[in-house]
C-alpha positions in Angstrom: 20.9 -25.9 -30.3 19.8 -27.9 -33.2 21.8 -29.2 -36.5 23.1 -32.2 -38.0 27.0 -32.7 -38.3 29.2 -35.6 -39.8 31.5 -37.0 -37.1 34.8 -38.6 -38.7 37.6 -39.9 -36.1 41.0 -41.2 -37.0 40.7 -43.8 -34.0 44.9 -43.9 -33.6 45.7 -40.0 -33.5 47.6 -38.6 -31.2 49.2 -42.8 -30.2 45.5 -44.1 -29.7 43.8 -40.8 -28.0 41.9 -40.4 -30.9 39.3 -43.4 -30.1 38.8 -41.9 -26.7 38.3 -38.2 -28.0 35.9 -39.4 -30.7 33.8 -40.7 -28.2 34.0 -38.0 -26.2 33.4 -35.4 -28.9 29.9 -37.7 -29.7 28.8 -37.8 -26.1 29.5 -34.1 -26.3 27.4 -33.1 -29.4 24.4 -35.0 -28.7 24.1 -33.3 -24.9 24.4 -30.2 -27.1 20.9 -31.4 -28.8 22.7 -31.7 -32.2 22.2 -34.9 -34.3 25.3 -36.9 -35.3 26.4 -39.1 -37.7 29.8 -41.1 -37.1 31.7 -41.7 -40.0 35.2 -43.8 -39.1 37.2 -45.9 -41.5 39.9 -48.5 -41.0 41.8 -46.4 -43.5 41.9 -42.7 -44.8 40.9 -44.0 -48.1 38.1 -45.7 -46.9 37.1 -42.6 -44.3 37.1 -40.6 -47.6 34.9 -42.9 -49.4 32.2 -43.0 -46.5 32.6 -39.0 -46.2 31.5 -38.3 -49.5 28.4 -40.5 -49.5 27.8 -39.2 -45.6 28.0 -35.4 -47.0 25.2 -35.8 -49.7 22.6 -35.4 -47.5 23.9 -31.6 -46.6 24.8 -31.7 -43.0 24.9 -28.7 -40.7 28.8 -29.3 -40.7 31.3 -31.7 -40.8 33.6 -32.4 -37.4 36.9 -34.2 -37.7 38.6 -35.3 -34.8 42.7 -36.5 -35.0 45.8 -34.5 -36.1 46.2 -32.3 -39.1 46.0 -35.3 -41.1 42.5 -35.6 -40.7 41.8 -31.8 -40.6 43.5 -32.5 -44.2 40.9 -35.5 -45.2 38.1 -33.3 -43.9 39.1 -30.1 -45.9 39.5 -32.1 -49.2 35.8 -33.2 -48.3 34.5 -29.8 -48.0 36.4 -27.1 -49.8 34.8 -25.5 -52.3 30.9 -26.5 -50.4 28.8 -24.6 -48.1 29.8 -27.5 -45.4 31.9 -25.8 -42.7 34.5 -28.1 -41.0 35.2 -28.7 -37.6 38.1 -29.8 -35.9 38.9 -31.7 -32.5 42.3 -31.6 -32.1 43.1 -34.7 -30.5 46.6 -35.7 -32.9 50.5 -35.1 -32.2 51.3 -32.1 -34.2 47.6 -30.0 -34.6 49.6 -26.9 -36.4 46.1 -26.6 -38.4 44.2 -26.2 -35.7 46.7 -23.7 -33.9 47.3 -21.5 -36.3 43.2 -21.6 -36.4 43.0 -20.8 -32.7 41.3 -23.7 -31.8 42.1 -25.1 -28.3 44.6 -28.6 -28.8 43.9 -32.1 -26.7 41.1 -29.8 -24.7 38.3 -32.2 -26.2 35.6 -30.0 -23.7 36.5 -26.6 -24.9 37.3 -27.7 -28.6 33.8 -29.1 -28.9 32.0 -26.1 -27.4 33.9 -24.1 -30.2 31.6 -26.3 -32.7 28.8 -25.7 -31.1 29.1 -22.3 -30.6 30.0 -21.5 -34.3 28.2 -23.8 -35.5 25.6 -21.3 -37.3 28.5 -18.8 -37.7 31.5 -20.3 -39.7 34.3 -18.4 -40.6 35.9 -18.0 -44.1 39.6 -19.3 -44.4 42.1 -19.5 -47.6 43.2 -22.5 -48.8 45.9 -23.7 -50.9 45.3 -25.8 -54.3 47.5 -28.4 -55.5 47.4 -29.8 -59.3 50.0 -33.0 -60.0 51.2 -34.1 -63.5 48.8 -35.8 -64.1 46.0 -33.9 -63.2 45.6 -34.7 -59.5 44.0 -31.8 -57.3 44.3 -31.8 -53.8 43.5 -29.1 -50.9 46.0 -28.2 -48.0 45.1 -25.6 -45.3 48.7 -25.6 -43.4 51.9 -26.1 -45.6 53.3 -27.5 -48.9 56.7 -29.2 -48.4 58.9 -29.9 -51.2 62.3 -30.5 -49.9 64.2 -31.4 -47.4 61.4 -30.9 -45.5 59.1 -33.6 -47.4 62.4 -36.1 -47.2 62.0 -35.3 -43.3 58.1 -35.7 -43.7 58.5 -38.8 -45.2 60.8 -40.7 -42.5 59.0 -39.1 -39.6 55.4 -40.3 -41.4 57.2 -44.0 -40.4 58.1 -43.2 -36.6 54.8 -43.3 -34.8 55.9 -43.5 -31.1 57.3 -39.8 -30.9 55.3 -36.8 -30.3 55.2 -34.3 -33.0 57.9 -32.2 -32.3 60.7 -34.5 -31.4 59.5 -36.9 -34.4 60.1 -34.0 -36.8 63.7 -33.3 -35.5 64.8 -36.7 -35.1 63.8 -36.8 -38.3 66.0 -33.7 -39.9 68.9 -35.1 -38.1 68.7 -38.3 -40.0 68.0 -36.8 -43.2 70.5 -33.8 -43.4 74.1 -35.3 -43.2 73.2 -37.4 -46.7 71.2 -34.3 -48.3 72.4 -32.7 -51.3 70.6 -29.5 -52.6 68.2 -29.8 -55.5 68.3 -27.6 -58.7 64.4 -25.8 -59.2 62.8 -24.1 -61.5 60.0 -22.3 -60.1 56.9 -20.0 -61.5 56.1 -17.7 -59.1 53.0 -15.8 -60.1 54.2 -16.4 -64.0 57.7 -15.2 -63.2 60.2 -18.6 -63.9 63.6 -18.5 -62.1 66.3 -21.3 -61.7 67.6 -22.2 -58.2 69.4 -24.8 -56.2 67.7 -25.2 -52.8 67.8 -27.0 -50.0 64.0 -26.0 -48.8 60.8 -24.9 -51.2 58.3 -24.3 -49.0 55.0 -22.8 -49.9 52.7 -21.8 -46.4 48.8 -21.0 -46.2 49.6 -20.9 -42.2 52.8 -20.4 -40.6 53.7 -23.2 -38.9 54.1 -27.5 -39.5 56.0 -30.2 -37.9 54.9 -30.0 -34.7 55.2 -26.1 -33.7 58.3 -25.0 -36.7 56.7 -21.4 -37.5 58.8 -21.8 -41.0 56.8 -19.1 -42.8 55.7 -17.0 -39.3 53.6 -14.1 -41.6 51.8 -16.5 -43.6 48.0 -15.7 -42.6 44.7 -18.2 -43.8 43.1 -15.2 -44.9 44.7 -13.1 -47.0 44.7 -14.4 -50.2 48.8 -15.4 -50.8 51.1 -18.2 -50.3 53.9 -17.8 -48.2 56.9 -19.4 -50.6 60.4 -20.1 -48.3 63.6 -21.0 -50.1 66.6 -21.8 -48.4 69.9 -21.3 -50.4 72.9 -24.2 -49.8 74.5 -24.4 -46.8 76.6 -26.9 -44.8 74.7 -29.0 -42.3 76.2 -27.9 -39.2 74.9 -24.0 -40.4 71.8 -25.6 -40.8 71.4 -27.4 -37.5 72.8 -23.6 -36.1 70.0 -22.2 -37.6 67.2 -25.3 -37.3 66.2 -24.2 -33.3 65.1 -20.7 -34.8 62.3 -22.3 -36.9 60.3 -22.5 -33.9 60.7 -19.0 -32.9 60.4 -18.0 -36.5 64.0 -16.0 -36.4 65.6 -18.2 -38.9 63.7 -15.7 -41.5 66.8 -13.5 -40.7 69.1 -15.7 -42.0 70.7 -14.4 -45.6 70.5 -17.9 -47.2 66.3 -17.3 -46.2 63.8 -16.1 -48.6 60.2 -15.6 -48.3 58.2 -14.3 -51.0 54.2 -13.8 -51.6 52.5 -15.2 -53.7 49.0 -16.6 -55.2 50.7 -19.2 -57.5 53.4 -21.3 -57.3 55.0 -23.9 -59.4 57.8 -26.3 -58.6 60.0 -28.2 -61.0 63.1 -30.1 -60.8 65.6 -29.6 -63.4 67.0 -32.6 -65.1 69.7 -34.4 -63.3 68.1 -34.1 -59.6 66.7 -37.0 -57.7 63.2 -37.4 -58.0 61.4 -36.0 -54.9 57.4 -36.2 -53.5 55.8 -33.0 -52.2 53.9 -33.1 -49.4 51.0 -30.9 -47.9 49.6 -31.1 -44.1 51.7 -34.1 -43.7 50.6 -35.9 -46.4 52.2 -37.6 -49.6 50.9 -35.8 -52.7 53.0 -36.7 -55.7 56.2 -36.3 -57.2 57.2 -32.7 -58.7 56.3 -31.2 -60.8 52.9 -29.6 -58.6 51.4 -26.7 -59.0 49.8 -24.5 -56.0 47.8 -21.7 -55.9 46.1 -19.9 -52.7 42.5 -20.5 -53.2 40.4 -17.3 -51.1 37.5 -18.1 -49.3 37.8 -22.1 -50.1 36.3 -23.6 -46.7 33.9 -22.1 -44.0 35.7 -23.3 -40.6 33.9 -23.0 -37.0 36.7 -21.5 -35.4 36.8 -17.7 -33.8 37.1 -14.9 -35.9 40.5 -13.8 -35.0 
Protein backbone atom coordinates (compact mmCIF):
# COMPACT_ATOMS: atom_id res chain seq x y z
CA UNK A 1 0.00 0.00 0.00
CA UNK A 2 1.27 3.39 -0.84
CA UNK A 3 -0.35 7.01 -0.12
CA UNK A 4 0.06 9.99 1.95
CA UNK A 5 -2.59 10.88 4.73
CA UNK A 6 -2.86 13.81 7.32
CA UNK A 7 -2.98 12.44 10.81
CA UNK A 8 -4.94 14.92 13.28
CA UNK A 9 -5.51 13.62 17.02
CA UNK A 10 -7.52 15.39 19.75
CA UNK A 11 -4.88 14.05 22.46
CA UNK A 12 -7.81 14.17 25.44
CA UNK A 13 -10.79 12.15 23.55
CA UNK A 14 -12.46 9.75 25.00
CA UNK A 15 -10.79 11.06 28.99
CA UNK A 16 -7.17 11.01 27.62
CA UNK A 17 -7.39 7.69 25.24
CA UNK A 18 -7.03 9.84 22.45
CA UNK A 19 -3.06 10.40 22.92
CA UNK A 20 -2.62 6.67 23.12
CA UNK A 21 -4.94 5.88 19.97
CA UNK A 22 -3.13 8.54 17.95
CA UNK A 23 -0.04 6.84 18.46
CA UNK A 24 -1.30 3.76 17.85
CA UNK A 25 -3.18 4.72 14.66
CA UNK A 26 0.61 6.31 13.44
CA UNK A 27 2.45 3.07 14.29
CA UNK A 28 -0.34 1.52 12.37
CA UNK A 29 -0.26 3.40 9.08
CA UNK A 30 3.34 3.54 8.56
CA UNK A 31 3.60 -0.60 8.95
CA UNK A 32 0.84 -0.33 6.31
CA UNK A 33 3.72 1.44 3.99
CA UNK A 34 1.62 4.73 3.89
CA UNK A 35 3.46 8.04 4.66
CA UNK A 36 2.05 10.18 7.44
CA UNK A 37 1.90 13.50 8.48
CA UNK A 38 0.75 14.27 12.26
CA UNK A 39 -1.02 17.27 12.61
CA UNK A 40 -2.17 17.87 16.57
CA UNK A 41 -2.99 21.23 18.17
CA UNK A 42 -3.34 22.37 21.75
CA UNK A 43 -6.71 23.65 20.63
CA UNK A 44 -9.37 22.91 17.78
CA UNK A 45 -8.71 26.31 16.52
CA UNK A 46 -5.30 25.85 16.29
CA UNK A 47 -5.69 21.99 14.80
CA UNK A 48 -7.87 23.78 12.19
CA UNK A 49 -5.25 26.26 11.41
CA UNK A 50 -2.36 23.58 10.90
CA UNK A 51 -5.10 21.33 8.84
CA UNK A 52 -5.52 23.70 6.24
CA UNK A 53 -1.91 24.52 5.57
CA UNK A 54 -1.19 20.44 6.06
CA UNK A 55 -4.04 19.78 3.24
CA UNK A 56 -2.42 22.09 0.48
CA UNK A 57 -0.15 19.65 -0.51
CA UNK A 58 -3.18 17.21 -1.59
CA UNK A 59 -2.78 14.23 0.60
CA UNK A 60 -4.14 10.71 -0.22
CA UNK A 61 -6.65 11.40 2.80
CA UNK A 62 -7.03 12.93 5.82
CA UNK A 63 -7.50 10.60 9.22
CA UNK A 64 -8.84 12.05 12.39
CA UNK A 65 -8.70 10.26 15.47
CA UNK A 66 -11.06 11.45 18.80
CA UNK A 67 -14.92 11.68 19.20
CA UNK A 68 -17.36 13.26 16.77
CA UNK A 69 -15.89 16.38 17.59
CA UNK A 70 -12.99 15.89 15.62
CA UNK A 71 -14.77 13.77 12.86
CA UNK A 72 -16.61 17.41 12.87
CA UNK A 73 -13.11 19.54 12.58
CA UNK A 74 -11.94 17.04 9.96
CA UNK A 75 -15.24 17.28 7.79
CA UNK A 76 -15.24 21.15 7.79
CA UNK A 77 -11.54 20.61 6.49
CA UNK A 78 -12.55 18.51 3.69
CA UNK A 79 -16.07 18.85 2.49
CA UNK A 80 -16.54 20.04 -0.71
CA UNK A 81 -12.51 18.58 -1.83
CA UNK A 82 -11.54 15.37 -3.33
CA UNK A 83 -9.74 14.67 0.25
CA UNK A 84 -11.63 11.63 1.74
CA UNK A 85 -11.66 11.63 5.60
CA UNK A 86 -10.92 8.99 7.90
CA UNK A 87 -11.97 8.38 11.25
CA UNK A 88 -10.49 6.56 14.39
CA UNK A 89 -12.99 6.43 16.80
CA UNK A 90 -11.31 6.71 19.92
CA UNK A 91 -13.97 9.66 21.77
CA UNK A 92 -17.00 9.07 24.29
CA UNK A 93 -20.02 9.40 22.10
CA UNK A 94 -18.56 8.30 18.20
CA UNK A 95 -22.39 8.51 16.83
CA UNK A 96 -20.61 9.73 13.47
CA UNK A 97 -18.71 7.05 13.11
CA UNK A 98 -21.59 4.50 14.02
CA UNK A 99 -24.01 5.48 12.05
CA UNK A 100 -20.92 5.24 9.36
CA UNK A 101 -20.27 1.63 10.31
CA UNK A 102 -16.99 2.16 11.41
CA UNK A 103 -15.76 -0.10 14.30
CA UNK A 104 -15.65 2.33 17.86
CA UNK A 105 -12.40 2.25 20.42
CA UNK A 106 -11.19 -0.97 18.07
CA UNK A 107 -8.07 1.31 17.09
CA UNK A 108 -6.67 -2.15 15.01
CA UNK A 109 -9.78 -2.81 12.95
CA UNK A 110 -10.71 1.00 12.56
CA UNK A 111 -7.30 1.60 11.00
CA UNK A 112 -7.41 -1.36 8.62
CA UNK A 113 -10.79 0.21 7.43
CA UNK A 114 -8.39 3.29 6.21
CA UNK A 115 -6.24 1.39 4.68
CA UNK A 116 -8.38 -0.75 2.98
CA UNK A 117 -10.52 2.07 1.51
CA UNK A 118 -8.13 4.12 1.28
CA UNK A 119 -8.21 4.20 -2.78
CA UNK A 120 -11.95 3.53 -2.61
CA UNK A 121 -13.89 6.28 -0.58
CA UNK A 122 -17.31 6.35 -0.29
CA UNK A 123 -19.69 9.40 -1.04
CA UNK A 124 -21.75 10.59 2.13
CA UNK A 125 -24.37 13.70 2.52
CA UNK A 126 -23.67 16.37 4.54
CA UNK A 127 -25.56 19.07 6.13
CA UNK A 128 -24.70 22.96 5.56
CA UNK A 129 -25.18 25.53 8.10
CA UNK A 130 -25.25 29.47 7.25
CA UNK A 131 -25.41 31.89 10.64
CA UNK A 132 -26.59 35.62 10.59
CA UNK A 133 -23.87 36.70 9.81
CA UNK A 134 -22.76 34.76 7.19
CA UNK A 135 -20.91 31.96 8.97
CA UNK A 136 -20.91 28.40 7.13
CA UNK A 137 -20.22 25.40 8.80
CA UNK A 138 -20.48 21.48 7.82
CA UNK A 139 -22.09 18.80 10.19
CA UNK A 140 -22.31 15.04 9.21
CA UNK A 141 -24.46 13.82 12.38
CA UNK A 142 -27.19 16.24 13.87
CA UNK A 143 -28.25 19.92 14.20
CA UNK A 144 -29.66 20.70 17.69
CA UNK A 145 -31.58 23.71 18.42
CA UNK A 146 -33.43 23.14 21.57
CA UNK A 147 -33.57 21.65 24.48
CA UNK A 148 -31.32 19.52 23.14
CA UNK A 149 -28.39 22.26 22.47
CA UNK A 150 -29.35 23.63 26.24
CA UNK A 151 -28.42 19.85 27.15
CA UNK A 152 -25.41 20.02 24.73
CA UNK A 153 -24.19 22.91 26.19
CA UNK A 154 -24.08 21.72 30.04
CA UNK A 155 -22.90 18.29 29.20
CA UNK A 156 -19.98 20.07 26.69
CA UNK A 157 -18.81 21.23 30.60
CA UNK A 158 -18.97 17.65 32.40
CA UNK A 159 -15.93 15.84 31.10
CA UNK A 160 -15.59 12.94 33.48
CA UNK A 161 -18.88 10.98 32.26
CA UNK A 162 -19.06 8.72 29.30
CA UNK A 163 -21.18 9.84 26.58
CA UNK A 164 -24.32 8.44 27.30
CA UNK A 165 -24.77 9.14 30.99
CA UNK A 166 -23.20 12.76 30.39
CA UNK A 167 -26.04 13.45 27.94
CA UNK A 168 -28.83 12.32 30.42
CA UNK A 169 -27.51 13.81 33.46
CA UNK A 170 -27.59 16.45 31.45
CA UNK A 171 -31.51 16.53 30.25
CA UNK A 172 -32.33 15.97 33.92
CA UNK A 173 -30.73 19.16 34.84
CA UNK A 174 -32.00 21.12 32.14
CA UNK A 175 -35.76 20.03 31.78
CA UNK A 176 -37.46 21.01 35.20
CA UNK A 177 -36.44 24.94 34.36
CA UNK A 178 -37.28 24.51 30.41
CA UNK A 179 -40.00 26.47 28.96
CA UNK A 180 -40.90 25.84 25.23
CA UNK A 181 -39.71 28.18 22.60
CA UNK A 182 -41.98 29.89 19.91
CA UNK A 183 -40.33 29.06 16.07
CA UNK A 184 -40.82 30.00 12.96
CA UNK A 185 -39.42 27.60 10.54
CA UNK A 186 -38.88 27.37 6.56
CA UNK A 187 -39.02 24.11 5.63
CA UNK A 188 -38.12 23.62 1.93
CA UNK A 189 -39.72 27.43 1.46
CA UNK A 190 -42.82 26.53 3.36
CA UNK A 191 -42.80 29.06 6.77
CA UNK A 192 -44.99 27.83 9.76
CA UNK A 193 -45.21 29.08 13.43
CA UNK A 194 -44.63 26.68 16.33
CA UNK A 195 -43.85 26.43 20.00
CA UNK A 196 -41.45 23.58 20.59
CA UNK A 197 -39.65 22.00 23.02
CA UNK A 198 -37.15 20.15 20.38
CA UNK A 199 -36.05 21.39 16.58
CA UNK A 200 -33.88 18.93 15.50
CA UNK A 201 -32.65 18.59 12.04
CA UNK A 202 -30.56 14.91 11.40
CA UNK A 203 -28.09 13.95 8.37
CA UNK A 204 -27.64 10.56 10.62
CA UNK A 205 -30.00 9.17 13.12
CA UNK A 206 -28.45 9.18 16.20
CA UNK A 207 -26.32 11.97 18.82
CA UNK A 208 -25.67 12.08 22.42
CA UNK A 209 -24.03 9.08 22.95
CA UNK A 210 -26.36 6.35 21.21
CA UNK A 211 -30.19 8.68 21.20
CA UNK A 212 -31.40 7.42 17.62
CA UNK A 213 -33.63 10.84 17.76
CA UNK A 214 -34.29 10.85 13.96
CA UNK A 215 -33.87 6.66 13.50
CA UNK A 216 -34.63 7.00 9.31
CA UNK A 217 -32.32 9.71 8.78
CA UNK A 218 -29.74 8.10 6.16
CA UNK A 219 -26.10 10.03 5.07
CA UNK A 220 -26.98 9.32 1.70
CA UNK A 221 -30.12 10.25 0.50
CA UNK A 222 -30.15 13.66 -0.06
CA UNK A 223 -32.72 15.05 2.97
CA UNK A 224 -32.65 16.26 6.48
CA UNK A 225 -34.34 14.52 8.94
CA UNK A 226 -36.24 17.70 10.88
CA UNK A 227 -37.90 16.38 14.60
CA UNK A 228 -40.21 18.72 16.44
CA UNK A 229 -41.51 17.92 19.67
CA UNK A 230 -44.85 19.76 20.66
CA UNK A 231 -45.08 21.00 24.71
CA UNK A 232 -45.40 18.60 27.20
CA UNK A 233 -44.88 18.39 30.97
CA UNK A 234 -41.49 17.11 32.11
CA UNK A 235 -42.49 14.02 33.72
CA UNK A 236 -44.15 12.94 29.99
CA UNK A 237 -41.00 13.81 28.69
CA UNK A 238 -38.70 11.84 31.04
CA UNK A 239 -41.70 8.93 30.23
CA UNK A 240 -40.83 9.21 26.83
CA UNK A 241 -36.80 10.22 26.99
CA UNK A 242 -35.64 6.13 27.45
CA UNK A 243 -37.35 5.53 23.90
CA UNK A 244 -34.84 7.93 22.13
CA UNK A 245 -32.40 5.18 22.23
CA UNK A 246 -34.61 2.67 20.77
CA UNK A 247 -35.97 5.15 18.40
CA UNK A 248 -39.82 4.45 19.58
CA UNK A 249 -40.30 7.86 20.94
CA UNK A 250 -41.21 8.64 17.02
CA UNK A 251 -44.55 7.16 18.06
CA UNK A 252 -45.33 9.65 20.36
CA UNK A 253 -48.33 12.21 19.03
CA UNK A 254 -46.41 15.34 20.35
CA UNK A 255 -43.38 13.78 17.67
CA UNK A 256 -42.93 15.00 14.20
CA UNK A 257 -40.44 14.15 11.74
CA UNK A 258 -40.51 15.57 8.44
CA UNK A 259 -37.97 15.48 5.18
CA UNK A 260 -36.41 17.79 4.06
CA UNK A 261 -33.36 19.54 1.98
CA UNK A 262 -33.67 22.97 3.71
CA UNK A 263 -34.36 24.03 6.82
CA UNK A 264 -34.51 27.37 8.56
CA UNK A 265 -34.97 28.14 12.27
CA UNK A 266 -36.05 31.33 13.81
CA UNK A 267 -37.24 32.45 17.11
CA UNK A 268 -40.05 34.64 17.31
CA UNK A 269 -39.73 37.80 19.37
CA UNK A 270 -40.17 37.37 23.03
CA UNK A 271 -38.11 33.85 23.38
CA UNK A 272 -34.83 33.58 25.06
CA UNK A 273 -32.07 33.67 22.91
CA UNK A 274 -30.68 30.12 22.23
CA UNK A 275 -27.25 28.60 20.30
CA UNK A 276 -27.66 25.80 17.86
CA UNK A 277 -25.42 23.18 17.83
CA UNK A 278 -24.21 20.57 15.20
CA UNK A 279 -22.01 17.21 16.07
CA UNK A 280 -21.61 18.61 19.50
CA UNK A 281 -20.38 21.73 18.70
CA UNK A 282 -21.43 25.52 19.43
CA UNK A 283 -22.45 27.15 16.08
CA UNK A 284 -24.24 30.43 16.77
CA UNK A 285 -27.26 31.76 17.99
CA UNK A 286 -30.63 31.29 15.73
CA UNK A 287 -31.40 32.30 13.38
CA UNK A 288 -29.30 29.30 11.04
CA UNK A 289 -30.03 28.04 8.04
CA UNK A 290 -29.34 24.21 7.00
CA UNK A 291 -29.50 22.50 4.02
CA UNK A 292 -28.48 18.68 3.19
CA UNK A 293 -25.60 19.07 0.98
CA UNK A 294 -25.40 15.46 -1.51
CA UNK A 295 -22.32 14.03 -2.14
CA UNK A 296 -20.24 16.78 0.15
CA UNK A 297 -17.38 14.46 1.57
CA UNK A 298 -15.73 11.15 0.25
CA UNK A 299 -15.43 8.98 3.62
CA UNK A 300 -13.28 5.54 3.89
CA UNK A 301 -15.85 3.69 5.40
CA UNK A 302 -17.79 0.46 3.82
CA UNK A 303 -20.28 0.85 1.39
CA UNK A 304 -23.24 -0.10 3.34
Amino acid sequence: MTGTVILAVNPVAGAGRGFIAGALTGVLLRRAGLTVHEVTGHSADETRKALTVALRERPDALVVVGGDGMVNLGLNAVAGTEVPLGVVAAGTGNDIARELGLPIRDIESATAVVVRHLHRPVVRDAGRVTTSSGDTHWFLGVLAAGLDALVNERANGWKRAPGRARYALATLRELPGFRPLRYRLHLDGEPEERTSMLVTAANCASYGGGMRVCPDARPDDGLLDVLTVEPMRAVRLLTIFPGLYRGTHVSHRNVEIRRVRHLRIETLPGSPELAAYADGERIGPLPVECEAVPGAIWVLAPEH
